[in-house]
N, C-alpha and C positions, 0 to 999 in steps of 0.2 A: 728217293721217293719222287711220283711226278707230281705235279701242281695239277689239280683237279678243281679248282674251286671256280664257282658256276660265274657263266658267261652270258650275260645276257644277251637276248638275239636284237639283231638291228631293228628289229618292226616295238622294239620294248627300251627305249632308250634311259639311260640312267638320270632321272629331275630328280629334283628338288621334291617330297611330296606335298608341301606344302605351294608349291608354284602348281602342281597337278592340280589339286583341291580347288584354288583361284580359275584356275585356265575352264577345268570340268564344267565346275557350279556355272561359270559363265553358258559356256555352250548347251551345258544341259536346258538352263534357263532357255534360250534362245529357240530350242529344239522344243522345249516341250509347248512354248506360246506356240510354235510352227504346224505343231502335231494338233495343239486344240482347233486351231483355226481352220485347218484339213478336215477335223470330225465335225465340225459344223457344218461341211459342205458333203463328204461322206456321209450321213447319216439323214442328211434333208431325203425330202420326197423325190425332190428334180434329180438323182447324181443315181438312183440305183437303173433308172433305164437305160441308162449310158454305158453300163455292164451290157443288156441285149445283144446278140448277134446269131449268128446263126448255130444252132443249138446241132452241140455232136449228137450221132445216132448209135454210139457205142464208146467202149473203152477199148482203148488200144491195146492196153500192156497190163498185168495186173504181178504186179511186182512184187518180192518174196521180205517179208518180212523177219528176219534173223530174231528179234528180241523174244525173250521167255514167255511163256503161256504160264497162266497160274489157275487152276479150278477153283481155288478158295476165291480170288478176286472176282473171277464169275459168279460164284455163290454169294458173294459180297454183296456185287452190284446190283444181281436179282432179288437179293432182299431190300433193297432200298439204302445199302450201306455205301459211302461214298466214301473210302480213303485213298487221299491222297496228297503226294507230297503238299506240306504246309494245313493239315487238320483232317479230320473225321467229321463223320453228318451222318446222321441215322432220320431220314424220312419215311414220312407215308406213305402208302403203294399210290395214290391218287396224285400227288405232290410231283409231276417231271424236278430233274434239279438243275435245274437252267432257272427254275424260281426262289430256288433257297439262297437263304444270305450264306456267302462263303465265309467259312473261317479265314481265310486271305485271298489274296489275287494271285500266290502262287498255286492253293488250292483248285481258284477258279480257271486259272490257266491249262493245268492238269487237263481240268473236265472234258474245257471246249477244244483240249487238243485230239481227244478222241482216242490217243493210244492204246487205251483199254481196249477199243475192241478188240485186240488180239488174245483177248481171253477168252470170247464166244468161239473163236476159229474151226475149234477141234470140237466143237459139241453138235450136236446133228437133234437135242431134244425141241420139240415146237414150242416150248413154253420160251426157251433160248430165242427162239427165232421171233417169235411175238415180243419180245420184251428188247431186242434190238430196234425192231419196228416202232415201237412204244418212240424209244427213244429218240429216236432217229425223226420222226416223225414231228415230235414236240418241238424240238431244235430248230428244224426247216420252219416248223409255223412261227415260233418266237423270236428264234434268233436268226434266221436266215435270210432278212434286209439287214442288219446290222446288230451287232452289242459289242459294249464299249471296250471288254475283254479279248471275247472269242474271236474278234474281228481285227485282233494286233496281228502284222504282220508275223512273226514269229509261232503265235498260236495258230494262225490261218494256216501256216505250210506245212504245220504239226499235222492240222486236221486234214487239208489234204492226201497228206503222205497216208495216213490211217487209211482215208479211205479209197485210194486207190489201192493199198495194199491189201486189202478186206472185202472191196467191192463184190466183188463175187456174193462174199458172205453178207454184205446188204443187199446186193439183189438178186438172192437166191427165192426162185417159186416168182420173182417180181409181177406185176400185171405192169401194162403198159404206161396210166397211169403214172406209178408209184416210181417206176424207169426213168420216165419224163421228168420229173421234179426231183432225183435226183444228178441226172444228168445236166440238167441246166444248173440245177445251185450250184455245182463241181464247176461249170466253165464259167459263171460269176463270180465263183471265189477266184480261180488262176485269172479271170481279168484283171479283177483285182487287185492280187497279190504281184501281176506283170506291173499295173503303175505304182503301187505303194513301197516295191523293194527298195528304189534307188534312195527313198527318205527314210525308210523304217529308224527307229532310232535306240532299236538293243544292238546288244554289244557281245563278243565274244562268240561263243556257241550257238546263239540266237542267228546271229548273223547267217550261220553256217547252215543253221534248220532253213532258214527263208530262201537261201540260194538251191537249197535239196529240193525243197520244195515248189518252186518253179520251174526247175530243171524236171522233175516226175510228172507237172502239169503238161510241159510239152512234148515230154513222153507218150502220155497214155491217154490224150486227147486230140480227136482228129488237129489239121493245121494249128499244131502248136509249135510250128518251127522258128517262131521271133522269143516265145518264152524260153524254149529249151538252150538256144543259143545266148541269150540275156542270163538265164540261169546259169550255166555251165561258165559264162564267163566270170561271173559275180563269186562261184564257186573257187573257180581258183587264186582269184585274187584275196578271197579271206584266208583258204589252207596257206596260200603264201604267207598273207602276214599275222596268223594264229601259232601255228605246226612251227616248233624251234625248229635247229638242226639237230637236233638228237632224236627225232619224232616225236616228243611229247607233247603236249598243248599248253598253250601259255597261264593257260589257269592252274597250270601243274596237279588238276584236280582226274586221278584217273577213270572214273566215273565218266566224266569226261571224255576222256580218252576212247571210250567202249562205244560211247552212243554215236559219236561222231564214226567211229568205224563202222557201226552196224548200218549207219545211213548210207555213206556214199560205197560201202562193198555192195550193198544193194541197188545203188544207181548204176555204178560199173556194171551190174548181171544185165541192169535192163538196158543198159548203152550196147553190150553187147548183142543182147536176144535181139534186137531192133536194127542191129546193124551199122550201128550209127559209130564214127571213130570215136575211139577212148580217147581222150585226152590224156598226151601223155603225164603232164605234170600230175593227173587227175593219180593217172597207175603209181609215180613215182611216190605220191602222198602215201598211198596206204603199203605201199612196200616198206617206207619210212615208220608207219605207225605203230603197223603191227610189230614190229619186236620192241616197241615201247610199253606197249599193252601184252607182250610177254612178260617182260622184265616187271611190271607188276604185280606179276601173281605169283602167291602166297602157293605152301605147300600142299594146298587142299584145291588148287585151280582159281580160285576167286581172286577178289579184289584186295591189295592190302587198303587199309584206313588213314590217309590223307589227306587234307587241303577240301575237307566235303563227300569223298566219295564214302561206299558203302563197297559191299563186300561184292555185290552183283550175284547173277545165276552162271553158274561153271558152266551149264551146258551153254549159253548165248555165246560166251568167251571164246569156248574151245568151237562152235559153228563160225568163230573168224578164224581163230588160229591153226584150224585143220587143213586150210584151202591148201591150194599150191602157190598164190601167189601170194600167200601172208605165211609162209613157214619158214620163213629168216630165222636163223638161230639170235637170243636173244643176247644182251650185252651187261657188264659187269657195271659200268659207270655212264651215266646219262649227265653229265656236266650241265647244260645248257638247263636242262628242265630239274638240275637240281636236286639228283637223290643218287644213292651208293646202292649196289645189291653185293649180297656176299653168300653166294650158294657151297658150301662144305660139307659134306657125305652127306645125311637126310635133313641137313642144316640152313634154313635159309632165309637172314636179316637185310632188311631192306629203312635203310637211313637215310633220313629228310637232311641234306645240304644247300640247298637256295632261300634265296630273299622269297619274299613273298610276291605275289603278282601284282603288279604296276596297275594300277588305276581301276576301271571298271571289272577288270576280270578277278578281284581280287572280293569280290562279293562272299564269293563264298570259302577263302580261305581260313586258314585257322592258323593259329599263332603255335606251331608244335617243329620249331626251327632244333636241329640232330634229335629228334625224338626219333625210335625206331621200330620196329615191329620182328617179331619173330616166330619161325613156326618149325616145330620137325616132324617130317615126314608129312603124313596131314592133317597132320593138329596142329594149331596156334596157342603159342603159348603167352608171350609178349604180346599184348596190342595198342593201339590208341583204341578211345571211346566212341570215334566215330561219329558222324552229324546224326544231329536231331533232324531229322525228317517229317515226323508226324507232329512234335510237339511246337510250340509256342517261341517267339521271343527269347523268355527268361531259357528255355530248355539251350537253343540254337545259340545263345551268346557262351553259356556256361560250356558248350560240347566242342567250341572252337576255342576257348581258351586254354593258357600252356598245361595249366593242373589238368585237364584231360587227355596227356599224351603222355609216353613213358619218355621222360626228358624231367631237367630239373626246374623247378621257380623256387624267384626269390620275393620273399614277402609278400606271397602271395598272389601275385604279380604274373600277367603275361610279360612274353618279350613281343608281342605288337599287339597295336591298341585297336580298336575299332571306331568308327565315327558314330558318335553318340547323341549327338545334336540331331533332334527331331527334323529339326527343317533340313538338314542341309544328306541326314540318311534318307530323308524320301525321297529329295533329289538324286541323290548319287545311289544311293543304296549302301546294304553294312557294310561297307568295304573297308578295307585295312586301309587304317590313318598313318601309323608310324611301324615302323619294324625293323629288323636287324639286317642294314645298310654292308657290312663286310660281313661275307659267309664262308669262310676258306674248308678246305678238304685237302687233305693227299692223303693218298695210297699208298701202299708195297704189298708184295706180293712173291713169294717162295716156295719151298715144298713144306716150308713149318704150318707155315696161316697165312693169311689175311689180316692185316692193321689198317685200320683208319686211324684219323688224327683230323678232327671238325672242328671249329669256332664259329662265334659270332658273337656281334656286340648289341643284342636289343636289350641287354641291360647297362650299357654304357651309360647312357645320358644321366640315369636316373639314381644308379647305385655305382658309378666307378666302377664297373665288374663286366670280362668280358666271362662268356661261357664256352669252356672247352672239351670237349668229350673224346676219348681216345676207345676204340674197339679194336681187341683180339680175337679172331676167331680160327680156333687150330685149325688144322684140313682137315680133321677125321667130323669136326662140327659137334664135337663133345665137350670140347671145353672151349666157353666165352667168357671173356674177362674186359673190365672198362674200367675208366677212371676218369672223373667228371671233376673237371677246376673247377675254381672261380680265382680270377687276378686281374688287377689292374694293367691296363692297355700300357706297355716298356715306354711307348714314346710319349703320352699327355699325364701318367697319374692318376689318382683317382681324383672326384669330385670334393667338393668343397665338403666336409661332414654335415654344415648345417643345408644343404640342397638336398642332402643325403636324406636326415634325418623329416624333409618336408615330403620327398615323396614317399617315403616307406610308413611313414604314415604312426610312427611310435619312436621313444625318447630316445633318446642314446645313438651310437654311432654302431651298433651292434644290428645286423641285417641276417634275417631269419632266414633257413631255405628247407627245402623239401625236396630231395629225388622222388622219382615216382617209378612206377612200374607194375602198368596193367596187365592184368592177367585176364585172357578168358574164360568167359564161363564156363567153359566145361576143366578147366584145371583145377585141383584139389589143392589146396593149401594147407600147409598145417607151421605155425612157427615154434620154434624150439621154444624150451621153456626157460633158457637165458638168455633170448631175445639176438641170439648171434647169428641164426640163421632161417632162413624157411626153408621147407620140404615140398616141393612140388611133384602131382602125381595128373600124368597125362592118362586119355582117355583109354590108350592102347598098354597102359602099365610103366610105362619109360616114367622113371625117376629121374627127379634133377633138382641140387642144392645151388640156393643161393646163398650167396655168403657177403657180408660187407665188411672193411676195417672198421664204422660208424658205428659207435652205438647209439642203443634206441630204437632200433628198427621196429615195425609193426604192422600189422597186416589188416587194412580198412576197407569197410564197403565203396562199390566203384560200379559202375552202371556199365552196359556194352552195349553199343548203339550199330553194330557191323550189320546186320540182316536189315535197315531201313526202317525196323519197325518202332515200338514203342520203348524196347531197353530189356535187358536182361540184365538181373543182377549179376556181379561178380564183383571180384575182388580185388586190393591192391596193394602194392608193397611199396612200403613207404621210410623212408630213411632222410630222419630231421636234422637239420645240423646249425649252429649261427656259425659266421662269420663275421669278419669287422672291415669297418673301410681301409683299400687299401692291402689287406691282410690274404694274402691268399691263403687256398685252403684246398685241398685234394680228398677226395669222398672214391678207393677204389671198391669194386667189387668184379663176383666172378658167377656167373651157371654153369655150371660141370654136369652131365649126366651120369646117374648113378645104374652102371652098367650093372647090372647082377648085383646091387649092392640090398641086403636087409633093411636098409634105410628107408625103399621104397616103399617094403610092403605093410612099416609103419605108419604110412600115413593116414 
């Protein structure tokens, strides 16, 4: 076998998290006294004419925007309905919504990044074209000297980016006028967003938007060649130190993964159309990327469910993965960013093997360390639950913990924690407090199958218990078979029982567990009636038995959060078991497809 087990990249160095927590909370503090005392000076009367200069008489470039069109979200927004990530709002047609209280600040971020408008794009009705105007218009008079949101770095390049990508479609029929006042807001914002990048103070992805989006200001506005060159340099230096070496992104979140590609393959079109050199590092990134964001996708083209992401639109994916310079054949092991794929006739499981993400970027992670997913053909059958997007707090905490991932817990229990502490999550944000510090993996690989063999210890500290997950998967992709330990780590033992007995939260030295195994909702379940197996029935008729050595198995309601939206019922399989401190204990099981078998058309 070879040693696989992930490697962190040098821009993500191995601390202490607890030293992270101290070093962060200071800086942030530091940064965010820095940021207020900037918005006081930003936002006065004297500081917006200092934006003035000579006002472009056109657009340069109008840039192709790759991300999916939705008509419902059109239909949405022209009724007054506002969804988007972090809440729903349903106002009055009188009501702009640059007025209404947002359900959050990622809500409101959303709004004032303007994304949306690439759902008007393809509609040509004047009720469409009056109700962009509407909107557009309200913004410039409310929000277009300053708000405390719209006007963060990160959402500012959002909105730029929209609207150089859309312009057209804002100043379509324009009078001259209406030209003017959007013309100047555009080269007050890029003034803007030219002094504010160097201090902005998001992190990760954010970083990435801000630098995109200077880099298109100097693009597609007469003399912007100190932006475009400040952009472009700021650009590479984040792909530097975001992008592992396996191409994934340090958030390990592939959601992620997509956006960031659909940005800068779209900067590269307009670096090209313009004449202007590509950076080569800029090409070497997405030559990188893109078979990262192949190696995520699921049998049906989409997204697998991950560390935050969601399933995404197949058609955005595959308008990256069709070009000629992202058609890199994709790869079996991405070490660095942490996850295994195992593709076998129409068989294709993709397992979570890294730590979590180190500090800021780990906001949006989820605690679902060898959980895995599965699909055949293009159905999904295995899933995780996927982030809460639309709902609440209580929704988003619950959707990244371990019980929503097909992987096991014990006592209930994630294997990492989240920061929970009011003051110190609004500082830093939810980010992952503790988690599973050794993550190991190997491989083999023959003309029989595919074997993994995963660990990790985020149950160490707490229950004496590392967790180990072993997968077979034949080559024909008809028969998967696993076996999931629990045992104490050869070289320390386990923990003391009475340390044991204080986190698990109940008497005795007896520690409770639970395998899991999401199903989606279009898979039919039916379990035996002596609890030894379930019968599983895919959408296209394909049968497949699960089977466990465990008794007790059962089959419980389970939410599926893949498409962003508000959840889809489905179901899950669930196999209970206790174990003792110390006491190892081995839970195997297997899915086999029931080729031609009468079993299936029982269900």
């Amino acid at each position: 076998m070879t040693d696989v087990s992930f490697k962190p990249s040098s821009t993500a160095p191995v601390t202490s998290p607890h030293g992270e927590l101290v070093t962060d909370l200071a800086q942030e503090s530091l940064s965010r006294a820095a940021t207020a005392l900037r918005t006081l000076s930003f936002r006065s009367l004297p500081y917006h004419p200092s934006l003035s200069g000579p006002l472009p008489d056109r657009i340069v470039y109008f840039p192709v925007d790759f991300a999916p069109r939705s008509p419902q979200t059109r239909l949405d927004l022209m009724s007054h309905r506002y969804v988007f990530p972090g809440g729903l709002v349903q106002a009055n047609g009188q009501t702009p919504p640059w007025r209404l209280v947002p359900p959050s600040e990622e809500w409101a971020e959303a709004l004032h990044g303007f994304s949306w408008l690439r759902h008007f794009e393809s509609n040509r009705d004047q009720n469409a074209k009056d109700h962009i105007h509407w909107l557009m218009s309200t913004w410039l008079k409310e929000c277009g000297q300053w708000h405390s949101i719209g006007w963060r770095p990160p959402v500012l390049a959002r909105r730029l980016i929209s609207w150089f990508m859309h312009s057209k479609l804002i100043l379509r029929e324009a009078d001259l006028v209406w030209r003017s006042m959007v013309l100047r807001s555009l080269v007050h914002q890029a003034r803007y967003l030219f002094r504010a990048a160097k201090w902005a103070s998001c992190e990760g992805e954010g970083k990435i938007v801000v630098a995109t989006g200077l880099s298109f200001s100097g693009l597609c506005l007469p003399d912007g060649a100190h932006r475009l060159e400040r952009g472009l340099a700021m650009l590479i230096r984040e792909l530097d130190r975001q992008i592992l070496p396996d191409g994934g992104h340090i958030s390990r979140d592939p959601s992620v993964q997509l956006a960031i590609l659909l940005d800068i393959v779209s900067l590269k079109d307009a670096l090209v159309e313009q004449n202007y050199p590509v950076p080569d590092n800029l090409q070497d990134m997405i030559g990188r990327m893109a078979p990262m964001l192949r190696f995520f996708r699921m049998g049906d083209g989409r997204l697998a469910l991950f560390n935050g992401s969601a399933e995404e639109d197949g058609g955005a994916i595959e308008s990256i993965l069709s070009r000629p310079d992202t058609r890199a054949k994709t790869y079996s092991q991405a070490p660095y960013s942490g996850y295994q794929r195992i593709k076998a006739g129409r068989t294709c499981l993709i397992m979570d093997t890294g730590r979590a993400p180190r500090r800021g970027f780990s906001r949006h992670a989820h605690a679902g360390c060898l959980s895995f997913e599965m699909s055949v053909g293009r159905h999904r059958l295995i899933v995780n639950c996927g982030a809460a997007v639309l709902q609440g707090e209580a929704w988003k905490n619950a959707a990244r913990a371990t019980a929503a991932h097909s992987t096991i817990t014990l006592a209930d229990k994630s294997s990492a924690t989240m920061i929970k502490h009011p003051f110190i999550a609004g500082l830093l944000g939810p980010r992952i407090a503790a988690g599973p510090e050794k993550v190991t993996c190997l491989r083999e690989e023959n003309e029989e199958g595919i074997w993994l063999l995963g660990s990790h210890d985020g149950y160490q500290q707490r229950f004496g218990l590392l967790h180990e997950r072993r997968l077979y998967v034949r080559s024909n992709g008809e028969d998967v078979r696993g076996e999931d330990s629990l045992h104490p780590p050869s070289q320390t033992g386990a923990l003391a029982p009475k340390r044991v007995r204080r986190a698990a939260g109940h008497k005795g030295t007896a520690i409770p567990f639970t395998l899991r195994f999401h199903l989606h909702p279009e898979v039919k379940a039916s379990l035996a009636r002596d609890a030894s197996r379930v019968l599983l029935l895919l959408p296209n008729g394909d049968g497949w038995r699960f089977q466990t050595n465990q008794p007790g198995i059962s089959l419980e309601e389970s939410v599926y959060l893949g498409k962003g939206d508000v959840g889809r019922r489905s179901f899950q399989i669930t196999v209970p078991g206790i174990t003792g401190v110390g006491e190892p204990c081995a839970i195997k099981w297997a899915l086999r497809r029931l080729s031609g078998s009468p079993e299936a058309g029982r269900l």
